[in-house]
C-alpha positions, 0 to 999 in steps of 0.5 A: 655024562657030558652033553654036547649040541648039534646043529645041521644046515637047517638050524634044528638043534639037538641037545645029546647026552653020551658018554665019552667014546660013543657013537656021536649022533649023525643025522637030524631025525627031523630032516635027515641032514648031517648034523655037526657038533656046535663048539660050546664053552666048558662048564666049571663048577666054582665049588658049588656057588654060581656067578650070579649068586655074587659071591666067590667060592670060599677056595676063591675068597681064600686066594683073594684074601690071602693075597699077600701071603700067597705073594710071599709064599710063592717068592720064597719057593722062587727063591728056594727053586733058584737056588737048589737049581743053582746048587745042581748046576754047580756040582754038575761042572765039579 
């Protein structure tokens, strides 16, 4: 369930948790101002490890490793791509 942080005209912040299509809160219980959702930054969880721990997540360390293969890789489907798009555009004007 997500979280979102609110925040009115008197700085009181409320951390709310509610499923998506709720009924978002509206008032500050302290104040009974306005209260308006504050933009935060999405949470990603890089395959359970925290940036701090160091360390890249193995799906991460594999991209990092195999770096030169996955160069390859994907120039090869370029140029498979490229081509098949060319043999398309071709018996398209027959």
């Amino acid at each position: 369930m997500p979280y979102y942080t609110y925040l009115d005209p008197n700085k009181h912040e409320r951390i709310e948790y509610h499923p998506y299509g709720s009924t978002p809160l509206t008032t500050c219980p302290d104040c009974g101002e306005v209260m308006w959702r504050k933009p935060t930054a999405p949470r990603i969880n890089w395959n359970g490890l925290k940036p701090s721990q160091g360390e890249f997540s193995p799906a991460v360390r594999n991209l990092v490793n195999n770096e030169q293969e996955n160069r390859e890789k994907y120039q090869e489907k370029k140029a498979d791509y490229e081509r098949r798009k060319r043999d398309l555009q071709s018996q398209a004007y027959v």
